[in-house]
TIRO-2110 file (N, C-alpha, C; in Angstrom, 1 decimal):
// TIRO-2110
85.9, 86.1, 203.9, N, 1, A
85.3, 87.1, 203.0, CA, 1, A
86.0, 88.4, 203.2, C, 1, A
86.7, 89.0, 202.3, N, 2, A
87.1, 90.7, 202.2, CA, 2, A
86.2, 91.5, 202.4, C, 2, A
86.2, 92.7, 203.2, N, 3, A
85.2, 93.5, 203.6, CA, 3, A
86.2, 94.8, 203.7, C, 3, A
87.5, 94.9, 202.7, N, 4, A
87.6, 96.3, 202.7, CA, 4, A
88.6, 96.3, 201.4, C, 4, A
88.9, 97.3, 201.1, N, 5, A
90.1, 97.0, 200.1, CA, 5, A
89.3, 96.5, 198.2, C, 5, A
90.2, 95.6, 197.4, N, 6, A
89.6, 95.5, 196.3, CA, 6, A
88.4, 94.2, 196.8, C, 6, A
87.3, 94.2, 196.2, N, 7, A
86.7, 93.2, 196.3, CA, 7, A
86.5, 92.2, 195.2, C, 7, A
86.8, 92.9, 194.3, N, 8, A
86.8, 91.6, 193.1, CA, 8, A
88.2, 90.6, 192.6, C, 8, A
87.1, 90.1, 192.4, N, 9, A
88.3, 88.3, 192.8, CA, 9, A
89.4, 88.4, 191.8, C, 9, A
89.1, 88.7, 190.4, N, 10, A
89.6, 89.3, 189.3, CA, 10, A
90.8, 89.7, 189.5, C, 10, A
90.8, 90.8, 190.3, N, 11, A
91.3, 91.9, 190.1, CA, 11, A
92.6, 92.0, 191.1, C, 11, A
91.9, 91.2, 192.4, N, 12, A
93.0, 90.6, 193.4, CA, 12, A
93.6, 89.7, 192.6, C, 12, A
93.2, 88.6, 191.8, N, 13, A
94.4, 87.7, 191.6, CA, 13, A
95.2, 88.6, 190.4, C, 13, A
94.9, 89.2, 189.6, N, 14, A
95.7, 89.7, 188.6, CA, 14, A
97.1, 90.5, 189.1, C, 14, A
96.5, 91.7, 190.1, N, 15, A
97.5, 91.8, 191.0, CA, 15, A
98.2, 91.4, 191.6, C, 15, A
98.1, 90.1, 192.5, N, 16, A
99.0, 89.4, 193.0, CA, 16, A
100.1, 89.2, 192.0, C, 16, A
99.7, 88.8, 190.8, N, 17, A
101.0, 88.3, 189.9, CA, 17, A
102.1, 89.4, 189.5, C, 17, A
101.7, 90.6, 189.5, N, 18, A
102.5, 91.7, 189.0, CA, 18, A
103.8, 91.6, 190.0, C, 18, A
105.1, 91.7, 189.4, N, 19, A
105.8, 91.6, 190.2, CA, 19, A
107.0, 92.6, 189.5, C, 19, A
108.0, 92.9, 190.4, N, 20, A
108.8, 93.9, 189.9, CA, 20, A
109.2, 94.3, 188.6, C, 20, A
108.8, 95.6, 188.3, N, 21, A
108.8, 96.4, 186.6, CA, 21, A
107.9, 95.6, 185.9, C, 21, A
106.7, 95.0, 186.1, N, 22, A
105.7, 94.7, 185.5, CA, 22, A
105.1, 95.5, 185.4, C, 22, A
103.9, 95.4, 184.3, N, 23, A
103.3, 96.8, 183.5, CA, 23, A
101.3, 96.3, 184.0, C, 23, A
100.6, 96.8, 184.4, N, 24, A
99.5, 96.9, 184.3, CA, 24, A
98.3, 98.2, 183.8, C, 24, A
97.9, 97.7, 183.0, N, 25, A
97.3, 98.7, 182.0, CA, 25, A
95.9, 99.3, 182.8, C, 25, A
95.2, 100.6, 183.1, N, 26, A
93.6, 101.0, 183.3, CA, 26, A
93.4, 101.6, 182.3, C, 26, A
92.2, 100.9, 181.4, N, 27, A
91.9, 101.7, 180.4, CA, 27, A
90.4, 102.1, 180.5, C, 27, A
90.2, 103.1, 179.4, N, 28, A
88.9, 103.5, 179.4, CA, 28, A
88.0, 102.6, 178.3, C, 28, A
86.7, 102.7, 178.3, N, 29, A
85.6, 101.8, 177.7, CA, 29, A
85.9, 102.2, 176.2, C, 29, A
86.8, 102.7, 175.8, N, 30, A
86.9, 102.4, 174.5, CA, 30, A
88.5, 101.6, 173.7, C, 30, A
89.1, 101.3, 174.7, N, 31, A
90.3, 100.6, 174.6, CA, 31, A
90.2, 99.4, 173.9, C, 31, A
91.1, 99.3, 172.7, N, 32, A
91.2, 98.2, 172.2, CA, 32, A
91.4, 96.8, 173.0, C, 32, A
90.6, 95.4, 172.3, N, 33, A
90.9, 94.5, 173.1, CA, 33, A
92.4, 94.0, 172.6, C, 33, A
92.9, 93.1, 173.7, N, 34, A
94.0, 92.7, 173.4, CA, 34, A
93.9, 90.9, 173.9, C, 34, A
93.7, 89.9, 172.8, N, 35, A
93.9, 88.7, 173.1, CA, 35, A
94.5, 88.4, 174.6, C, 35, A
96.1, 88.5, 173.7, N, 36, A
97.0, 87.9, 174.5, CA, 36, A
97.8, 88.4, 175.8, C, 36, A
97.0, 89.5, 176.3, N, 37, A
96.6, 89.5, 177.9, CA, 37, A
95.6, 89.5, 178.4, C, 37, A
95.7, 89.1, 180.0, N, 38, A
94.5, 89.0, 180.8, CA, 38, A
93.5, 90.2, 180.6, C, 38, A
92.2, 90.3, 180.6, N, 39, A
91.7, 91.5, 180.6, CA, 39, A
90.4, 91.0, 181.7, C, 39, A
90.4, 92.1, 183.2, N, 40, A
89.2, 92.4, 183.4, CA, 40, A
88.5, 93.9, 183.4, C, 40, A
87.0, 93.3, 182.7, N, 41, A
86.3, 94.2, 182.5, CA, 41, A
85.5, 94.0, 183.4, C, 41, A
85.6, 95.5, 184.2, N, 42, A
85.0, 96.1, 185.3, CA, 42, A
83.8, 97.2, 184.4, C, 42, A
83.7, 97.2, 183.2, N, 43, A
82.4, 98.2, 182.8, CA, 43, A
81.2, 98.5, 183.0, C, 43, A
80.7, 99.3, 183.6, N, 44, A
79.3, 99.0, 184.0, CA, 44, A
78.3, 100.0, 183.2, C, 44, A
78.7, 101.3, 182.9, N, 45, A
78.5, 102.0, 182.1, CA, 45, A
79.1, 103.4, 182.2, C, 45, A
78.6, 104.2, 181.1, N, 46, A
79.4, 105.1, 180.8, CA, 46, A
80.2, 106.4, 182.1, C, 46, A
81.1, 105.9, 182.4, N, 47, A
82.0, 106.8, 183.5, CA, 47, A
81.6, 105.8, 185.3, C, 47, A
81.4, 104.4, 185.0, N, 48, A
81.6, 103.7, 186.0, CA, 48, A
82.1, 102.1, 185.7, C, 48, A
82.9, 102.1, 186.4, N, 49, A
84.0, 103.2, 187.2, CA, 49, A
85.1, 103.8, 186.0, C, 49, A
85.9, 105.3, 186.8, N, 50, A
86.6, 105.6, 185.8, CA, 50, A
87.8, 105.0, 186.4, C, 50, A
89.1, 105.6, 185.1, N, 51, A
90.5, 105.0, 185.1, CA, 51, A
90.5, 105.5, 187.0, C, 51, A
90.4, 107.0, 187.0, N, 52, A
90.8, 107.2, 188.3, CA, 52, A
90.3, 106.6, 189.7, C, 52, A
89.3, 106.5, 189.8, N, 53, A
88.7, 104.8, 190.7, CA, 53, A
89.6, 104.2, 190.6, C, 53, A
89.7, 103.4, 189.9, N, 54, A
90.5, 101.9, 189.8, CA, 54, A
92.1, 102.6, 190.3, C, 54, A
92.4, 103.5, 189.8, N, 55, A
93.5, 103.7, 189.7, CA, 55, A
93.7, 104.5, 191.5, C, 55, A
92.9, 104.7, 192.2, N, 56, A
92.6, 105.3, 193.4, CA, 56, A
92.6, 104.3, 194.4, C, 56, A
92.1, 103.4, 193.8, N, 57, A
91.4, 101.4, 194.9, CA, 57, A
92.8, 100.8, 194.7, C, 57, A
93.6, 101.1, 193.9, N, 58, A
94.7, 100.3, 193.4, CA, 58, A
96.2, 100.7, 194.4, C, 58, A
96.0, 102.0, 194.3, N, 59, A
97.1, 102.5, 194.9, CA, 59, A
97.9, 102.3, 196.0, C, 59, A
97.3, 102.5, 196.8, N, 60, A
97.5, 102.0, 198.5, CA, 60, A
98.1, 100.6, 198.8, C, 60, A
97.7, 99.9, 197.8, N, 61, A
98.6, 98.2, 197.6, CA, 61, A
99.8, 97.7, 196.9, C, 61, A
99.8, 99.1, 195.8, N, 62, A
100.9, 98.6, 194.6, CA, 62, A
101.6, 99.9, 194.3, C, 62, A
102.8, 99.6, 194.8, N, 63, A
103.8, 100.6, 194.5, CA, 63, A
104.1, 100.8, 192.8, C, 63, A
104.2, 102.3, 192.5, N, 64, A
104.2, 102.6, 191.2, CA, 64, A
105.5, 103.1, 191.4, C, 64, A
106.7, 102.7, 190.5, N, 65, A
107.9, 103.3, 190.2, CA, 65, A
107.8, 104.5, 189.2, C, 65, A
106.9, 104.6, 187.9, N, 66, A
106.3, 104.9, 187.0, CA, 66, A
105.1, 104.4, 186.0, C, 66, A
104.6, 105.6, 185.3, N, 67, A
103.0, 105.5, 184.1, CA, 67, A
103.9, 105.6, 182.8, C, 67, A
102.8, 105.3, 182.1, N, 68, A
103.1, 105.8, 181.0, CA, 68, A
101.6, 106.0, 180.3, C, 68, A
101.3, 108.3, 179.8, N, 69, A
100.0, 108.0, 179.2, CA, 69, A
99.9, 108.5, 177.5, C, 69, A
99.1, 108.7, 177.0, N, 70, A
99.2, 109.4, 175.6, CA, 70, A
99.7, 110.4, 175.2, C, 70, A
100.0, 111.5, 174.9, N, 71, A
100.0, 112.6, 174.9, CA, 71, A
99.0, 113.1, 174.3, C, 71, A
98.1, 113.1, 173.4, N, 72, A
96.8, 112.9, 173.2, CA, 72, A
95.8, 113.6, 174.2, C, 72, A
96.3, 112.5, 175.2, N, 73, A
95.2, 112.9, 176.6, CA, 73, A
95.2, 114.3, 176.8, C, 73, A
96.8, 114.7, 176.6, N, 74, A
97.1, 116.3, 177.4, CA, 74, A
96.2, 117.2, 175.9, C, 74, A
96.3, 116.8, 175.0, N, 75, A
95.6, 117.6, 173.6, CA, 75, A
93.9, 117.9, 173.7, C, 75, A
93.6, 116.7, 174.4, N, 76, A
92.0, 116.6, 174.0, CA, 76, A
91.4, 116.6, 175.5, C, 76, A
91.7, 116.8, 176.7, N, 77, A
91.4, 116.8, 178.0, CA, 77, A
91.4, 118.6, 178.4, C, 77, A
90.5, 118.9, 179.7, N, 78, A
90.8, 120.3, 180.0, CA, 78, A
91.8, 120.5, 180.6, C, 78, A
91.6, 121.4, 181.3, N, 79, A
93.2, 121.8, 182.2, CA, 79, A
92.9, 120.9, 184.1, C, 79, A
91.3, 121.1, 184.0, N, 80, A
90.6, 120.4, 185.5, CA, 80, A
91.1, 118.7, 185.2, C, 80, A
90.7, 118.2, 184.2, N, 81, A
91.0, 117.0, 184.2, CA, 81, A
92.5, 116.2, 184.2, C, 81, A
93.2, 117.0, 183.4, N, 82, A
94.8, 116.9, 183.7, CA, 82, A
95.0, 117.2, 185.3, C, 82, A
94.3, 118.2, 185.4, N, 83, A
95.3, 118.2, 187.0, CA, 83, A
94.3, 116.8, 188.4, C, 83, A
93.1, 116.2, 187.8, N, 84, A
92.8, 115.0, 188.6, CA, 84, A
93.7, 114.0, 188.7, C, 84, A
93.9, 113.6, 187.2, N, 85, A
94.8, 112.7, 186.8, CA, 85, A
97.0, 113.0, 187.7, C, 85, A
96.8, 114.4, 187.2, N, 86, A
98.4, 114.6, 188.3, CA, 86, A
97.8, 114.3, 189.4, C, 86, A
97.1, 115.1, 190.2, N, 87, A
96.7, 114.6, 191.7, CA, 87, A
97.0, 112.8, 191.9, C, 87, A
96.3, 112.2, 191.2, N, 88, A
96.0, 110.5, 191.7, CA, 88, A
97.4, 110.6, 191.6, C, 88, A
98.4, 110.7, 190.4, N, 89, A
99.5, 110.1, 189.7, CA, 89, A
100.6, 110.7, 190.9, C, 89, A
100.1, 111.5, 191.9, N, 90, A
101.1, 112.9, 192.7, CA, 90, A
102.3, 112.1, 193.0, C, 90, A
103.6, 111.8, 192.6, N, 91, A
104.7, 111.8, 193.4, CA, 91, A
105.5, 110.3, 192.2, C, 91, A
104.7, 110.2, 191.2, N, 92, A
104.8, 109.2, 190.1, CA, 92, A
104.9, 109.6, 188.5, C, 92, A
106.8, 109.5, 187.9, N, 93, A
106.8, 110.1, 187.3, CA, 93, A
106.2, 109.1, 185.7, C, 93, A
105.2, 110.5, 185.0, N, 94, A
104.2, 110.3, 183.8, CA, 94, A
105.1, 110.4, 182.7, C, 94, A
105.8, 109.3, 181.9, N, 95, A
106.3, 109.9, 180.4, CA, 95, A
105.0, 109.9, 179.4, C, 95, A
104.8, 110.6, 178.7, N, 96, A
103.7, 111.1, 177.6, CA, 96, A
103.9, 110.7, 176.5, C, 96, A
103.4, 109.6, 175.5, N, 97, A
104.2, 109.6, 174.3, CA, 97, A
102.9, 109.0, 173.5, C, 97, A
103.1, 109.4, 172.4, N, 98, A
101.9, 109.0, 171.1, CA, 98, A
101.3, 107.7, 171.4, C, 98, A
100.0, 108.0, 171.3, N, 99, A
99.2, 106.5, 171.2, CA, 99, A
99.3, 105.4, 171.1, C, 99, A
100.4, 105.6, 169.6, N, 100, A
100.0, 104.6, 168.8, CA, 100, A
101.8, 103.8, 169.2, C, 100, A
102.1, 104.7, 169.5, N, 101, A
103.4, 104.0, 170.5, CA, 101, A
102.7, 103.5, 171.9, C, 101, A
102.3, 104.0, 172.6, N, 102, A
101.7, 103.8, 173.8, CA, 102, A
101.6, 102.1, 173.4, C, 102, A
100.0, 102.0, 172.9, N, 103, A
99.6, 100.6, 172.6, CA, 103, A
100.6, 99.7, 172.5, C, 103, A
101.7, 100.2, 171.2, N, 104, A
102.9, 99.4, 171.5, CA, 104, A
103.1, 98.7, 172.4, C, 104, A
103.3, 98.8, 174.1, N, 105, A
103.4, 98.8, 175.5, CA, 105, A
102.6, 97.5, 176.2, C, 105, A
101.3, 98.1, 175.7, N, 106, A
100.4, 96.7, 175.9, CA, 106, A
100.6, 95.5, 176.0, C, 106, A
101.0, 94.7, 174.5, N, 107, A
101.4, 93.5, 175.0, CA, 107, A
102.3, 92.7, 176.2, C, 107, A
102.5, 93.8, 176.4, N, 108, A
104.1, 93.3, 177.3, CA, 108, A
103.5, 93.4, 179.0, C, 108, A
102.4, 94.0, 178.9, N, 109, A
101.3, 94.2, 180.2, CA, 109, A
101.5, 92.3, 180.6, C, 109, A
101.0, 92.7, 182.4, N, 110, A
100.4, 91.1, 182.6, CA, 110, A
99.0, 91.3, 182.6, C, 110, A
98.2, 92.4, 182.7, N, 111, A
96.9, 92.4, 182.4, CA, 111, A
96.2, 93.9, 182.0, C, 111, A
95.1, 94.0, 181.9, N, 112, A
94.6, 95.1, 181.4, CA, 112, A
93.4, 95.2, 182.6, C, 112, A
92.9, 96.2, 183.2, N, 113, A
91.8, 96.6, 183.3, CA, 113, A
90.9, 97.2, 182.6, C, 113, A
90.1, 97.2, 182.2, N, 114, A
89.0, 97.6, 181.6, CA, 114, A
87.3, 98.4, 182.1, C, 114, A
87.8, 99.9, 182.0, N, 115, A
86.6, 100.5, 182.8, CA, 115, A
85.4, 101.4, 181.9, C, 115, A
84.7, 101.7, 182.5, N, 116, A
83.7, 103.0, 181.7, CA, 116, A
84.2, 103.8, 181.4, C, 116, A
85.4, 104.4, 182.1, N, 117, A
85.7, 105.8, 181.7, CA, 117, A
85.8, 106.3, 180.6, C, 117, A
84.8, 107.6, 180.1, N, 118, A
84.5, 108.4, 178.5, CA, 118, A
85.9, 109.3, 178.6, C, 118, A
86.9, 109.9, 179.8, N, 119, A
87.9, 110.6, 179.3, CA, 119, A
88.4, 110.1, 178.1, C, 119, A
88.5, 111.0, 177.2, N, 120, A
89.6, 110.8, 175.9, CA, 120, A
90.8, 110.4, 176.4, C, 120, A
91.6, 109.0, 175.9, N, 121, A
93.1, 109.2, 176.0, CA, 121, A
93.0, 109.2, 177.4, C, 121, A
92.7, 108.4, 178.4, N, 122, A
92.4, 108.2, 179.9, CA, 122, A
93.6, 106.8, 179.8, C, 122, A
93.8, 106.0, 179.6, N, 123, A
94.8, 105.2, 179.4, CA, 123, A
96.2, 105.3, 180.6, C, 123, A
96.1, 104.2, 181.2, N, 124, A
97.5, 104.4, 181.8, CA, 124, A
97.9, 103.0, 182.2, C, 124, A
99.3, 103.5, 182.0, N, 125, A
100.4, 101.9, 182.4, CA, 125, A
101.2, 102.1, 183.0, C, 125, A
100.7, 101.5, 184.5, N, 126, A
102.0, 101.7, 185.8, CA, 126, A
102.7, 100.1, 185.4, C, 126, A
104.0, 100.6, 186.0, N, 127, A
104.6, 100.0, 186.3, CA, 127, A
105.1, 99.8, 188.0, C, 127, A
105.2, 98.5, 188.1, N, 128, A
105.2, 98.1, 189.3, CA, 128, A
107.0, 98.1, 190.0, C, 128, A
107.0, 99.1, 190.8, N, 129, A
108.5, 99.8, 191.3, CA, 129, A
109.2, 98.4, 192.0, C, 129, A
END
């Protein structure tokens, strides 16, 4: 039995499969579904857990080469929230690019996570260094 680290089974195996410059997506509770990748939804309700949880529990295990988030996010977020998101992201560089390009990106993911988080444009796709 795990007793520290991620605990869901999910979430460990999805992980394990990522393997060099693979893409894994944390999105917030209003992210489109996408068939034809894996998706776990971790939602419980609104702002649990957020992208940055997941993306906080994640870190310590999986080397991020680079993200990629909306730019969007930077439009409709404060200046406190942007700088949470740099904090988690600290030492990982962020390209910014339109939405609707962003999604683009998705398919090519090996999975998606799926959270509560209400930030606008909270979306992000590390790639695995």
């Amino acid at each position: 039995m795990l007793k520290s680290g991620i605990l869901n089974p999910q979430i460990n195996s999805l992980l394990s499969r990522i393997r060099h410059t693979n893409t894994l997506v944390i999105a917030d509770r209003g992210f489109p579904f996408w068939p034809q990748i894996e998706t776990v939804d971790i939602s419980l309700v609104d702002d649990v857990p957020t992208v940055l949880q997941v993306l906080k529990a994640i870190r310590p295990n999986f080397v991020i080469g680079r993200a990629w988030m909306a730019k969007e996010f930077i439009q409709h977020n404060t200046k406190a929230v942007q700088a949470a998101f740099a904090a988690a992201l600290n030492g990982i560089p962020v390209h910014y690019e339109p939405h609707i390009q962003f999604k683009k990106r998705v398919p090519h993911a090996i999975g998606l996570i799926r959270t509560g988080d209400t930030t606008q444009y909270a979306n992000i796709i590390i790639e695995s260094a």
